[in-house]
PDB file of N, CA, C and O in Angstrom, chain B, residues numbered from 101:
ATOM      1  N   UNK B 101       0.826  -1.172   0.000  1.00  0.00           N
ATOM      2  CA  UNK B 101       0.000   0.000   0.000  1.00  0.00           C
ATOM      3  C   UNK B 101       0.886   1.257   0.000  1.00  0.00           C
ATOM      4  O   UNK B 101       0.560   2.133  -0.800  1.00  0.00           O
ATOM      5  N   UNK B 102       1.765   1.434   0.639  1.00  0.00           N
ATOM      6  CA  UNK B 102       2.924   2.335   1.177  1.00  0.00           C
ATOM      7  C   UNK B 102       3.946   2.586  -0.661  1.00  0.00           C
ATOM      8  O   UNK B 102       4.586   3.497  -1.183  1.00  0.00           O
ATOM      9  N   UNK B 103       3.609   1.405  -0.971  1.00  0.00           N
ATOM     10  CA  UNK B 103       4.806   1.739  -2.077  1.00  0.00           C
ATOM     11  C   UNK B 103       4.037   2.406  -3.385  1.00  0.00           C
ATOM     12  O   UNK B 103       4.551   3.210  -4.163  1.00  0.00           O
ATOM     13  N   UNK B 104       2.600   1.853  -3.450  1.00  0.00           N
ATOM     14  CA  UNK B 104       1.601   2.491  -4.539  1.00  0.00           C
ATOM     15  C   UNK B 104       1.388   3.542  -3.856  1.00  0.00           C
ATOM     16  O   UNK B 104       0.251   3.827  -4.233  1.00  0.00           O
ATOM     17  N   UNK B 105       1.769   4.555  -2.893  1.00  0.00           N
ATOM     18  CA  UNK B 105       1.461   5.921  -2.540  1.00  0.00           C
ATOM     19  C   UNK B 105       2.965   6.657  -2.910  1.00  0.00           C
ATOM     20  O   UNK B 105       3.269   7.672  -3.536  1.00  0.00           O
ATOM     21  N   UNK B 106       3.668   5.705  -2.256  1.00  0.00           N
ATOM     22  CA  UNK B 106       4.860   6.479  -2.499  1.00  0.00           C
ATOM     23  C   UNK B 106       5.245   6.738  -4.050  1.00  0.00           C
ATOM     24  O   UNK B 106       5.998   7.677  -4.308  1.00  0.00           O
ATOM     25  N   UNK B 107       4.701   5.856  -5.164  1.00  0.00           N
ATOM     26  CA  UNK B 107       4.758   6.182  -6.747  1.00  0.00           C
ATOM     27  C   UNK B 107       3.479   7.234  -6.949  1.00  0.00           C
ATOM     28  O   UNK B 107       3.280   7.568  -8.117  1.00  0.00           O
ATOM     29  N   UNK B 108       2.719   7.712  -6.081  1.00  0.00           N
ATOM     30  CA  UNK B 108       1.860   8.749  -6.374  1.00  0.00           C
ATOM     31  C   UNK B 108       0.654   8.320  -6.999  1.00  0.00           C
ATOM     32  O   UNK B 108      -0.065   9.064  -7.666  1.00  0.00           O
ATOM     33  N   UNK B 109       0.414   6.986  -6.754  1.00  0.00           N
ATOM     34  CA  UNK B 109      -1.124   6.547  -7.396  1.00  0.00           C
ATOM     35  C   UNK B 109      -1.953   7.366  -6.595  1.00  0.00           C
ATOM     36  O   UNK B 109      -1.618   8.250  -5.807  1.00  0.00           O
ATOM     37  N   UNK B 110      -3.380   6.848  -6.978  1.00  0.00           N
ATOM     38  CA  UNK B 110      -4.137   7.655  -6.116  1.00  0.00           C
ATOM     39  C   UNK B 110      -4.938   6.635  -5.243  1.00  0.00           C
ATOM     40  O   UNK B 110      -4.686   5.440  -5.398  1.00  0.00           O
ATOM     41  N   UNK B 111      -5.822   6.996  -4.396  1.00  0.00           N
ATOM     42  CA  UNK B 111      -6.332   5.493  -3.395  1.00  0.00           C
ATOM     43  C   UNK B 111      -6.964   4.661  -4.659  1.00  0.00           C
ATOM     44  O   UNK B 111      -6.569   3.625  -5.193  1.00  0.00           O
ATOM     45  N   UNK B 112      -7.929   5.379  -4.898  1.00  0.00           N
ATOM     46  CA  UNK B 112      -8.792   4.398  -6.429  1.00  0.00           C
ATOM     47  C   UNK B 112      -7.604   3.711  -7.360  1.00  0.00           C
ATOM     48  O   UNK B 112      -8.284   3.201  -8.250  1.00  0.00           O
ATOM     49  N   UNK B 113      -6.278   3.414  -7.657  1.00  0.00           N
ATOM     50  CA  UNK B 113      -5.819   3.182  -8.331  1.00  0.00           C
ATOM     51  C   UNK B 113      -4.795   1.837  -7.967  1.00  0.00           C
ATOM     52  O   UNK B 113      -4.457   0.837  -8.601  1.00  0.00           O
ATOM     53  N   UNK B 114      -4.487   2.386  -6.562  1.00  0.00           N
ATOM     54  CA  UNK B 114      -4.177   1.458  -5.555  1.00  0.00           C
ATOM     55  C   UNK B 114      -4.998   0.104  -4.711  1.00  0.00           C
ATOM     56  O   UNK B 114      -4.445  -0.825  -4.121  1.00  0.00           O
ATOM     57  N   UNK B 115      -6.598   0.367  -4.893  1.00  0.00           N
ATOM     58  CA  UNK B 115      -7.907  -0.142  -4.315  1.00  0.00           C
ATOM     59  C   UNK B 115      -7.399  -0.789  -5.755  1.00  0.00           C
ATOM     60  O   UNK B 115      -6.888  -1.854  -5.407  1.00  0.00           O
ATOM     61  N   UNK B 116      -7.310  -0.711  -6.842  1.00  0.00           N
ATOM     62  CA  UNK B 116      -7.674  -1.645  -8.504  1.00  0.00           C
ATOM     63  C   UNK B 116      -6.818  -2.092  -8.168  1.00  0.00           C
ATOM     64  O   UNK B 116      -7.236  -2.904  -7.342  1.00  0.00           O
ATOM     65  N   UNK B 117      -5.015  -2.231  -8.234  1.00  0.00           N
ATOM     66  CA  UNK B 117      -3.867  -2.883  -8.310  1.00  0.00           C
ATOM     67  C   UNK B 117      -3.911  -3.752  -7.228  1.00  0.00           C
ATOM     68  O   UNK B 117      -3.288  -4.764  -7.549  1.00  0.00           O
ATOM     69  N   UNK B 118      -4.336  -3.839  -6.131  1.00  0.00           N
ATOM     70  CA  UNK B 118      -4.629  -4.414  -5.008  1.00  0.00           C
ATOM     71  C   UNK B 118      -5.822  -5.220  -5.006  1.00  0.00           C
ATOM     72  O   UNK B 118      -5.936  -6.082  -4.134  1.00  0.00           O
ATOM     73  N   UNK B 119      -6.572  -5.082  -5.718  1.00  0.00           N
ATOM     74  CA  UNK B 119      -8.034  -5.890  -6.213  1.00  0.00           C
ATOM     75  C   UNK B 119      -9.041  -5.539  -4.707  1.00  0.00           C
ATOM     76  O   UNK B 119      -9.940  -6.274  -4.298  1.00  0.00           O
ATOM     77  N   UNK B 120      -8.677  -4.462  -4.179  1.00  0.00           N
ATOM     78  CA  UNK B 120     -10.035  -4.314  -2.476  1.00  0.00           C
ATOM     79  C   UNK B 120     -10.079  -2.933  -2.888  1.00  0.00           C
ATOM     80  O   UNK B 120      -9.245  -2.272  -3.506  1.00  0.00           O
ATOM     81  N   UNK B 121     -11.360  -2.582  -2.367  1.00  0.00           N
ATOM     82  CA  UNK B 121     -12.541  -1.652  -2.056  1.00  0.00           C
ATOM     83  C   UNK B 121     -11.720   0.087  -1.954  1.00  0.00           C
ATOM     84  O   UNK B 121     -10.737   0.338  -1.258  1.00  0.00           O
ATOM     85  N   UNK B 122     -12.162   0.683  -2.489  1.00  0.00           N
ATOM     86  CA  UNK B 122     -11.751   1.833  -2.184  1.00  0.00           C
ATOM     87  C   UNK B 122     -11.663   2.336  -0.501  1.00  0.00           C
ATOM     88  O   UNK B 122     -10.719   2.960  -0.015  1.00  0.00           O
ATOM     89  N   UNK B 123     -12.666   1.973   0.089  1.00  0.00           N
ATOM     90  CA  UNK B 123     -12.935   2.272   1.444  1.00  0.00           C
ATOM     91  C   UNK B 123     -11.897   1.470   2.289  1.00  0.00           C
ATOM     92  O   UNK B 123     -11.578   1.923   3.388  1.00  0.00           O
ATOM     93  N   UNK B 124     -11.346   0.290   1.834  1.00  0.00           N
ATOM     94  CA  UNK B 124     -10.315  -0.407   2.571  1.00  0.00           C
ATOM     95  C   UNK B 124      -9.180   0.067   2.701  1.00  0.00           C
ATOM     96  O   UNK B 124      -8.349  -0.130   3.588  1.00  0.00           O
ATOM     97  N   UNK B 125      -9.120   1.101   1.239  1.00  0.00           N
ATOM     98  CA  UNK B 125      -7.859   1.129   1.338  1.00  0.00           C
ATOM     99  C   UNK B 125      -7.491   2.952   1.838  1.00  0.00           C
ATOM    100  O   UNK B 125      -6.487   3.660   1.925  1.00  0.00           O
ATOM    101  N   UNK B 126      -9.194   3.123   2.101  1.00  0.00           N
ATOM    102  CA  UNK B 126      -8.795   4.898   2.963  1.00  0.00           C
ATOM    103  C   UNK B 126      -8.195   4.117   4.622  1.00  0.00           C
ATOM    104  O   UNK B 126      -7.194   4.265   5.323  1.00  0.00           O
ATOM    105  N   UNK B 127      -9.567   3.187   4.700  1.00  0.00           N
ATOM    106  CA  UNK B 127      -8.888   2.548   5.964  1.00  0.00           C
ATOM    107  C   UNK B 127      -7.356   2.224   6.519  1.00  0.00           C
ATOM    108  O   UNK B 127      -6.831   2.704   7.524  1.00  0.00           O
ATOM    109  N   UNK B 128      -6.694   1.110   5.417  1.00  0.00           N
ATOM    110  CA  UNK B 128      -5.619   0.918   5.953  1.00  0.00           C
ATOM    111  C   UNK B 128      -4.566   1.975   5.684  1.00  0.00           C
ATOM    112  O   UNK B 128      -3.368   1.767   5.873  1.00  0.00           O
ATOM    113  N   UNK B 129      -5.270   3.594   5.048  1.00  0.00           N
ATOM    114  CA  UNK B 129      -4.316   4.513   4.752  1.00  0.00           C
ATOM    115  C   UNK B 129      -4.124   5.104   6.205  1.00  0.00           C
ATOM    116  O   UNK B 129      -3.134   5.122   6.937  1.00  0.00           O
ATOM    117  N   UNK B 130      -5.508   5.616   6.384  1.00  0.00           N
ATOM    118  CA  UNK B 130      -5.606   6.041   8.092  1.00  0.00           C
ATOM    119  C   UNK B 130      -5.117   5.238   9.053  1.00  0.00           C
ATOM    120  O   UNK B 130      -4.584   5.725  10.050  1.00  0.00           O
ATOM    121  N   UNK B 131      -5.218   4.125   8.904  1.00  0.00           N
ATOM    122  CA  UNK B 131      -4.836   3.314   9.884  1.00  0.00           C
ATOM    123  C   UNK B 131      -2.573   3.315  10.111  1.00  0.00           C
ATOM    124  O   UNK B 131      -1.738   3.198  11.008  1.00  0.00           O
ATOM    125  N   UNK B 132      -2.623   3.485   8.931  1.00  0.00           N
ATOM    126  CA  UNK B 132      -0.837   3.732   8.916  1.00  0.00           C
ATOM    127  C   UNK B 132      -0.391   4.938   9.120  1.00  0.00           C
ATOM    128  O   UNK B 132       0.753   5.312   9.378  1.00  0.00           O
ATOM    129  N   UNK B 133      -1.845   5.824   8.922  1.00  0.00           N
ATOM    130  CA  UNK B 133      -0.974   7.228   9.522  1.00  0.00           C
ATOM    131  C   UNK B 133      -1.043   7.168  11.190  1.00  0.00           C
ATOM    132  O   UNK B 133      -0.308   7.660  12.046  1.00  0.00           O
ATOM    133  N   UNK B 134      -2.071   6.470  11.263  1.00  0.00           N
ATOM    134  CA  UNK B 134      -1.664   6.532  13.141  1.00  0.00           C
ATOM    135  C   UNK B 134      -1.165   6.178  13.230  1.00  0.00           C
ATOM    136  O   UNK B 134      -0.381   6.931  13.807  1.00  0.00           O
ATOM    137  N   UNK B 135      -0.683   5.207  13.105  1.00  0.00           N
ATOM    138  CA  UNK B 135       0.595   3.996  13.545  1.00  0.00           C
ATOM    139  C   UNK B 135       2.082   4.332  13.325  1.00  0.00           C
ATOM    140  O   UNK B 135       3.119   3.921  13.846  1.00  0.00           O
ATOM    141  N   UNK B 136       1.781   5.302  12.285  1.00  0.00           N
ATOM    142  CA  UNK B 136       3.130   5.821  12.204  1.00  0.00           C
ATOM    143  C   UNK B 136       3.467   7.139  12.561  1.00  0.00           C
ATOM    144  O   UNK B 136       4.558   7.697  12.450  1.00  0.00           O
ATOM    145  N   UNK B 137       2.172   7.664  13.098  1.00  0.00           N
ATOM    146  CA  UNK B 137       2.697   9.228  13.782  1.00  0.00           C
ATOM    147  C   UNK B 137       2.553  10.164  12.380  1.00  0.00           C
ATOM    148  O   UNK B 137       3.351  11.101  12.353  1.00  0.00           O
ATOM    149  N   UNK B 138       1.686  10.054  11.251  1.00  0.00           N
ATOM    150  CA  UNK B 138       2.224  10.835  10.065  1.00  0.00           C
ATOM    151  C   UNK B 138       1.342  11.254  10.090  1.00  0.00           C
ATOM    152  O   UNK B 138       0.417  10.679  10.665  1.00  0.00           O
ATOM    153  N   UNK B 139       1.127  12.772   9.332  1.00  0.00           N
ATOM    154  CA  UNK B 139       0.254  13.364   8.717  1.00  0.00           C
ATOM    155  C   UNK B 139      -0.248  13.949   7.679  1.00  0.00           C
ATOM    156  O   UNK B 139      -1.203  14.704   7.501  1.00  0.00           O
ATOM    157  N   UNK B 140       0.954  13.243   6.683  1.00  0.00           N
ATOM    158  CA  UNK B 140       0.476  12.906   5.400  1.00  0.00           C
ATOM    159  C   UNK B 140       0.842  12.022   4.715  1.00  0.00           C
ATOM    160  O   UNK B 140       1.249  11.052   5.353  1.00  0.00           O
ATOM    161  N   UNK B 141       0.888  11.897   3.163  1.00  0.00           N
ATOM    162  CA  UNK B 141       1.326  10.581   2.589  1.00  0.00           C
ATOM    163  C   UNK B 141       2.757  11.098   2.866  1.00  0.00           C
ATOM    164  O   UNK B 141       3.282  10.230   3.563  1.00  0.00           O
ATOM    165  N   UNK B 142       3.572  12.031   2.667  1.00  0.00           N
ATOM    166  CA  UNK B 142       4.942  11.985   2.420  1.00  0.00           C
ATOM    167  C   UNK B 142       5.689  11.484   3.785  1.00  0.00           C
ATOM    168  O   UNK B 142       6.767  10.893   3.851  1.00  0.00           O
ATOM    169  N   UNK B 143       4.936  11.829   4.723  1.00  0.00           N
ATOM    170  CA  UNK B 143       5.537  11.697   6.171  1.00  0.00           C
ATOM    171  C   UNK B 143       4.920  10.108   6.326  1.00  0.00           C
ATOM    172  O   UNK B 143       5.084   9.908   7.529  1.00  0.00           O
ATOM    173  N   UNK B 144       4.560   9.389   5.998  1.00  0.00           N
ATOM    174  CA  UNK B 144       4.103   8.128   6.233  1.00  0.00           C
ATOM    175  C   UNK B 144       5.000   7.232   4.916  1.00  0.00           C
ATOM    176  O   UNK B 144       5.177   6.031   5.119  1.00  0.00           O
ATOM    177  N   UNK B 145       5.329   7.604   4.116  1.00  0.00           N
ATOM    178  CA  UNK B 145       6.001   7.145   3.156  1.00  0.00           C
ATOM    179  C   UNK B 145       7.424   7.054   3.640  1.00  0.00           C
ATOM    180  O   UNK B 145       8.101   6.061   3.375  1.00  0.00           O
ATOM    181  N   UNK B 146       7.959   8.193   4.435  1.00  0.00           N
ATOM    182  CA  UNK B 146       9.630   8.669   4.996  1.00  0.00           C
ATOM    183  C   UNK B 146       9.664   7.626   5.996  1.00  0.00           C
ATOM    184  O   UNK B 146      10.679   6.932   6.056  1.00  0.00           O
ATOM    185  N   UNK B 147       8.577   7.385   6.895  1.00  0.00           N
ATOM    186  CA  UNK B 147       8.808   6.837   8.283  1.00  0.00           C
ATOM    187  C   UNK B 147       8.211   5.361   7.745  1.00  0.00           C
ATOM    188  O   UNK B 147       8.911   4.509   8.291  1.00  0.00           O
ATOM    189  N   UNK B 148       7.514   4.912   7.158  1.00  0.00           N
ATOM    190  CA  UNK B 148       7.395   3.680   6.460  1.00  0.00           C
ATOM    191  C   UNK B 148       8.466   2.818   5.584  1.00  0.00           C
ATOM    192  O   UNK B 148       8.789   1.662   5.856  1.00  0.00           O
ATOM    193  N   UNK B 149       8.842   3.395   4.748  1.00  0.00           N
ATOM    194  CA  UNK B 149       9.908   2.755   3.883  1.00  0.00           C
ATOM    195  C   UNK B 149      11.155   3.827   3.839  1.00  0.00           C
ATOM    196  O   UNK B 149      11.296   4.612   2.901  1.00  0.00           O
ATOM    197  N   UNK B 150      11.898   3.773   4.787  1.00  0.00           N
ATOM    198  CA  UNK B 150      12.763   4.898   4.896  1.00  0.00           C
ATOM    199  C   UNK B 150      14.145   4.287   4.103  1.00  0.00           C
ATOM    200  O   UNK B 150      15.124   5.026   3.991  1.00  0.00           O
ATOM    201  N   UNK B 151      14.165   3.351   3.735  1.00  0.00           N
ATOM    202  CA  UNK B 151      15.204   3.406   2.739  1.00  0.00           C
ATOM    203  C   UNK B 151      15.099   3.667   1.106  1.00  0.00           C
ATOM    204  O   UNK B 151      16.051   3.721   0.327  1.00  0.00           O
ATOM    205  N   UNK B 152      13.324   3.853   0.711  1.00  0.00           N
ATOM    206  CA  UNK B 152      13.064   4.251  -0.610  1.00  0.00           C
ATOM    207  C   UNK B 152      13.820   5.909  -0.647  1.00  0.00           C
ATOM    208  O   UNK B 152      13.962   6.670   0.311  1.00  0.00           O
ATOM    209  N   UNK B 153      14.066   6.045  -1.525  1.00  0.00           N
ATOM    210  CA  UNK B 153      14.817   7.584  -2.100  1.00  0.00           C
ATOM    211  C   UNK B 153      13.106   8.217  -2.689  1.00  0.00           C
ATOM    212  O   UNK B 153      12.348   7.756  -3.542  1.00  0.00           O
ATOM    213  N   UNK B 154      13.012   9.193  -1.969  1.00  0.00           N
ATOM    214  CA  UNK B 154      12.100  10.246  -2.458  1.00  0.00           C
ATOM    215  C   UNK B 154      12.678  11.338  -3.796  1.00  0.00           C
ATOM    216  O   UNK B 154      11.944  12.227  -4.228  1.00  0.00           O
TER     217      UNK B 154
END
């Protein structure tokens, strides 16, 4: 999920490549920003996969 944000898909595009629900995947978006303290995609992307190069 983390890596189709970090290429800049959008949730709907990520919900298709993933074959689940648009709503699942606001879920497990929200759900990783708490978990990771972020408050947006870029800050959840840095503290998620911190060895991808932005």
């Amino acid at each position: 999920m983390l890596r189709g944000l970090a290429r800049g898909l959008l949730y709907k595009e990520v919900a298709e490549a993933l074959g689940i629900a648009l709503g699942t995947v606001r879920t497990h978006v929200w759900r990783i920003y708490r978990k990771l303290h972020a408050r947006n995609r870029t800050e959840a992307v840095r503290k998620g996969l911190p060895g991808l190069r932005c």
